[in-house]
C-alpha positions as CSV (number, residue, x, y, z in Angstrom):
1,X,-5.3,14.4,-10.8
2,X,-8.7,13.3,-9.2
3,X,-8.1,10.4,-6.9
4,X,-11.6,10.0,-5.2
5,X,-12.9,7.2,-3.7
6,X,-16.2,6.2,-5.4
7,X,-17.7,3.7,-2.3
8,X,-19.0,5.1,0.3
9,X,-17.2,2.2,2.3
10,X,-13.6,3.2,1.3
11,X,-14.4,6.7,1.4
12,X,-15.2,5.8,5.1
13,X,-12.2,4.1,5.6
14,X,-10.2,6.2,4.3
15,X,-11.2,9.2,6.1
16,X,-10.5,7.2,9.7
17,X,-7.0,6.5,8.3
18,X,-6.6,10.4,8.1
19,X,-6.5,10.3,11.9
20,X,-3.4,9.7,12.9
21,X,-4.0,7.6,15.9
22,X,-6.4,5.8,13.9
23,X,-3.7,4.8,10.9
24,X,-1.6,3.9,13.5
25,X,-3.5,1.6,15.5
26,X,-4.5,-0.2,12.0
27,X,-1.1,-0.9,10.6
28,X,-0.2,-1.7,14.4
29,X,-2.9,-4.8,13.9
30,X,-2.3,-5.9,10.3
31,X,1.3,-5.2,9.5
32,X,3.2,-8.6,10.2
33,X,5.2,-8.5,13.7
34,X,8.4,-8.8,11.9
35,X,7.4,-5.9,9.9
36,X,6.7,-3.5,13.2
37,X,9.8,-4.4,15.1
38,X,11.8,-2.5,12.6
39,X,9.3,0.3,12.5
40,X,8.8,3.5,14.8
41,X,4.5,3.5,14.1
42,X,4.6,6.4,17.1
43,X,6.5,8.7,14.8
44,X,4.2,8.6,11.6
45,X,3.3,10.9,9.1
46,X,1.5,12.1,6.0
47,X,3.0,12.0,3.2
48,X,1.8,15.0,0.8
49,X,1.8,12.3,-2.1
50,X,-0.1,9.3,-3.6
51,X,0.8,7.2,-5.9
52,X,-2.4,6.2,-7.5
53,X,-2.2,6.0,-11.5
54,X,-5.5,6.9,-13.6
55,X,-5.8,3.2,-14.6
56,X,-5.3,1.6,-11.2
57,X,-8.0,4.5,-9.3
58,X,-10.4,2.2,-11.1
59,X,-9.4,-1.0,-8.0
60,X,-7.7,1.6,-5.1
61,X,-7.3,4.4,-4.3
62,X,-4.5,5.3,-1.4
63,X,-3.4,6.5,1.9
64,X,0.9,7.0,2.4
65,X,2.1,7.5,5.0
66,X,5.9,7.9,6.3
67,X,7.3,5.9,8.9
68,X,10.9,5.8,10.3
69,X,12.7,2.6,10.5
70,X,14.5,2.2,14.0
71,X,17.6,1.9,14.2
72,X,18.8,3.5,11.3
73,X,18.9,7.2,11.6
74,X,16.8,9.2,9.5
75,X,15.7,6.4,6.8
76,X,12.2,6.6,6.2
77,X,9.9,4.4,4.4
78,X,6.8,4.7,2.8
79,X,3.2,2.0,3.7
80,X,0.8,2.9,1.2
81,X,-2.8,1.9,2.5
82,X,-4.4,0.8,-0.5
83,X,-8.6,0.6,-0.4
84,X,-9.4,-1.9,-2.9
85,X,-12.4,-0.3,-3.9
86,X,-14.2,-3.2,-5.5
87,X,-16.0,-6.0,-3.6
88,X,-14.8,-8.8,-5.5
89,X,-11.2,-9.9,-6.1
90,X,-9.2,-8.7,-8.3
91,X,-7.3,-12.1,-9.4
92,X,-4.6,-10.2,-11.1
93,X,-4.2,-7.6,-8.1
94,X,-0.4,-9.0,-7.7
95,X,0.1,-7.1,-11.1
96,X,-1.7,-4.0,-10.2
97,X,0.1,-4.0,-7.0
98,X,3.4,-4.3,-8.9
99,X,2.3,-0.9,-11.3
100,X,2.0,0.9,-8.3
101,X,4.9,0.2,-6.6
102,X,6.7,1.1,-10.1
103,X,4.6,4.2,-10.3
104,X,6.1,5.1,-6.8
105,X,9.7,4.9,-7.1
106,X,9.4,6.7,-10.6
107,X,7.6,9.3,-8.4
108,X,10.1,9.8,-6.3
109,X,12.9,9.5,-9.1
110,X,11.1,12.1,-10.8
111,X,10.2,14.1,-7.7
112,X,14.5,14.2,-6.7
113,X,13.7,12.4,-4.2
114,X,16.2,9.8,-2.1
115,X,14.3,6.3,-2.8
116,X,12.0,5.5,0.3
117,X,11.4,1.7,0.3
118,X,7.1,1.4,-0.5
119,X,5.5,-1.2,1.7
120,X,1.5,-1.5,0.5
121,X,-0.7,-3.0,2.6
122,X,-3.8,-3.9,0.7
123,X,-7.6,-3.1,3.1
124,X,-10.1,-5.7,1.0
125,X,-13.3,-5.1,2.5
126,X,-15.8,-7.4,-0.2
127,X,-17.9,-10.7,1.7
128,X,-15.9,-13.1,-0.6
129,X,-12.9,-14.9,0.9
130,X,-9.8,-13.4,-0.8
131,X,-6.3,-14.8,-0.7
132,X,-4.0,-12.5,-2.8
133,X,-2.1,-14.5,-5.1
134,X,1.6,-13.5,-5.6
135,X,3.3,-12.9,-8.7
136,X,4.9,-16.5,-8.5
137,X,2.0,-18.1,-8.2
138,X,1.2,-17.3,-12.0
139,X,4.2,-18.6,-13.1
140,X,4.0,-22.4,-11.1
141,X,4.5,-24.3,-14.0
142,X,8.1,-22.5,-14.7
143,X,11.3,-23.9,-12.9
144,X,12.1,-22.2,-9.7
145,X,15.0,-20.1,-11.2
146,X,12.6,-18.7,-13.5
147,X,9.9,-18.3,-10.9
């Protein structure tokens, strides 16, 4: 399966993310603090794996990596750098996000694998302001316990 990044701005981007150093010093300034504390960045990996579907290489195409979580042994998890390949929003990227994630753990279930908890962090690199909407926000009109 052909995964290839069609702009020449993502493709950029996501061959500096193949340098180790270089990935970590990114998710070391744009994963949340709370987020870092827990994880061991020095002691990252590839992971020989994407989990990019036909239909969503149209918006992103990806970057995983493995990452231990401190404090807990062996437990791994897996940040997926996703390069949203177009250069305006995608207002229902919530959704897509939510395939891929789906797509992952059925990967590894499929794969054997124990279940690595996926943590995407989405690189938007269009002019246009964009705040990601969550998958609540579609649903504001519903009561909270069916939000």
């Amino acid at each position: 399966m052909d995964h290839s990044v069609n702009n020449p701005h993502d493709k950029f981007v996501k061959e500096m993310l193949a340098d180790r150093d270089m990935a970590i010093a990114f998710l070391d300034a744009y994963l949340p603090e709370n987020l870092k504390h827990v994880l061991n960045l020095e002691n990252l990996t590839y992971a020989n794996t994407q989990f990019i579907t036909p239909e969503l290489s149209e918006s992103f195409s990806d970057v995983v990596v493995r990452v231990p979580v401190v404090q807990t042994g062996n437990k791994e998890v897996y940040v997926s750098l996703l390069l949203e390949s177009k250069s305006t929003p995608e207002k229902y990227a919530a959704f897509q996000i939510l395939g891929y994630m789906a797509n992952a753990y059925l990967t590894q279930l499929k794969n054997r694998e124990s279940l690595h908890p996926v943590i995407p962090v989405i690189y938007y690199q269009g002019k246009k302001g964009w705040k990601m909407k969550t998958i609540k926000n579609f649903f504001e009109s519903f009561p909270n316990e069916v939000q």
